[in-house]
C-alpha positions in Angstrom: 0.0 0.0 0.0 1.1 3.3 -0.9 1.8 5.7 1.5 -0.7 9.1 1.8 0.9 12.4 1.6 -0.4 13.1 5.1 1.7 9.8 5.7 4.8 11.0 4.4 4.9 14.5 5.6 4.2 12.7 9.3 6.7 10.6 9.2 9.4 13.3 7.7 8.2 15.4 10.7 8.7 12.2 13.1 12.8 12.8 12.0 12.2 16.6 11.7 10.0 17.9 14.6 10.5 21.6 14.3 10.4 21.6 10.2 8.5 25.0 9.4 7.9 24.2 6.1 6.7 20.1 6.9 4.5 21.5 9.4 2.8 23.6 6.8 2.2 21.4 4.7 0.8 19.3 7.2 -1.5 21.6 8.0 -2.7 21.6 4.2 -3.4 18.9 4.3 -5.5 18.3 7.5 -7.4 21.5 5.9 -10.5 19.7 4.1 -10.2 16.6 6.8 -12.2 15.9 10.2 -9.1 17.2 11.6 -9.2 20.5 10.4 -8.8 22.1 13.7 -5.3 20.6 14.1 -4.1 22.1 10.7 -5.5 25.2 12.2 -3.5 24.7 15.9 -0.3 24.3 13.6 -1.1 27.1 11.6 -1.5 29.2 14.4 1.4 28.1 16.4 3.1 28.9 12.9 2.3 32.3 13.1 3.5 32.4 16.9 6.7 31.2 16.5 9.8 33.8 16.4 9.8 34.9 13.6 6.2 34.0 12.8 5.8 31.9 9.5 4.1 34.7 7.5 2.0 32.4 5.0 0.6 30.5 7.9 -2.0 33.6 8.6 -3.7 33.7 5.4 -3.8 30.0 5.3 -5.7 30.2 8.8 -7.8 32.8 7.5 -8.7 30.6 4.7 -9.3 28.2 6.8 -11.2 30.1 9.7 -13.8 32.0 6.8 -14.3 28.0 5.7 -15.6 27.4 9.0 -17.9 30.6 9.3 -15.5 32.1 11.7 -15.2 35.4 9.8 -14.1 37.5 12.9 -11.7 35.5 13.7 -10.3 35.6 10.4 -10.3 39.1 9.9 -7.6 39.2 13.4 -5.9 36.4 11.9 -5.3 38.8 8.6 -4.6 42.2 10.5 -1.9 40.2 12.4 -1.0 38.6 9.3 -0.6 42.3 7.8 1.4 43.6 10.9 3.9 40.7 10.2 4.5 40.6 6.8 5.0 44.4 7.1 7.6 43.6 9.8 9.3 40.6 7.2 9.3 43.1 4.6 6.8 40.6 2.9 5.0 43.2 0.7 3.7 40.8 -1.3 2.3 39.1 1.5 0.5 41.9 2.9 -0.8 42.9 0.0 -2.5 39.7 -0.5 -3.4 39.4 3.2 -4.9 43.1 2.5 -6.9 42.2 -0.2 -8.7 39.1 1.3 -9.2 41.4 4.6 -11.0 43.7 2.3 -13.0 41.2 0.7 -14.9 40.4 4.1 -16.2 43.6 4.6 -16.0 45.6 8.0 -18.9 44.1 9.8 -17.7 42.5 13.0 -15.2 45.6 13.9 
């Protein structure tokens, strides 16, 4: 039996714990699984870490407005914003902008 690609990138992580970019993509692919919320947990922690893995908060905020939690998505973008800024990731932030826009203001 062939291994999953959720398989491999878990067991890649098993040798590489702290692997930003494994963890990421672990946290694809949980995205559209029961198990969303623990592809959100890394994704957050992503965005905690120093310095914060910049495309893990529009990846959350994809993944929160999936889940109808558009408030929580629009902090996940402004803080998303703030640290792309900070990465000089103007690229980034523009994109982060631009879905940020997209949801309107309601919830301020």
């Amino acid at each position: 039996m062939t291994a999953s690609r959720r398989e491999k990138i878990e067991a890649l992580l098993k040798d590489d714990p702290d692997d930003v970019f494994l963890r990421y993509s672990l946290a694809l692919e949980l995205e559209s699984t029961p198990d969303w919320e623990a592809g959100l947990e890394i994704l957050e922690d992503l965005a905690r870490a120093t310095p914060p893995y910049v495309p893990a908060f529009h990846m959350a905020a994809r993944s929160l407005i999936q889940q109808d939690r558009v408030t929580d998505a629009r902090r996940a973008l402004r803080e998303g914003i703030e640290a792309a800024r900070a990465a000089g990731a103007s690229h980034a932030a523009a994109e982060m902008s631009e879905l940020l826009m997209s949801l309107g203001a309601a919830g301020e």
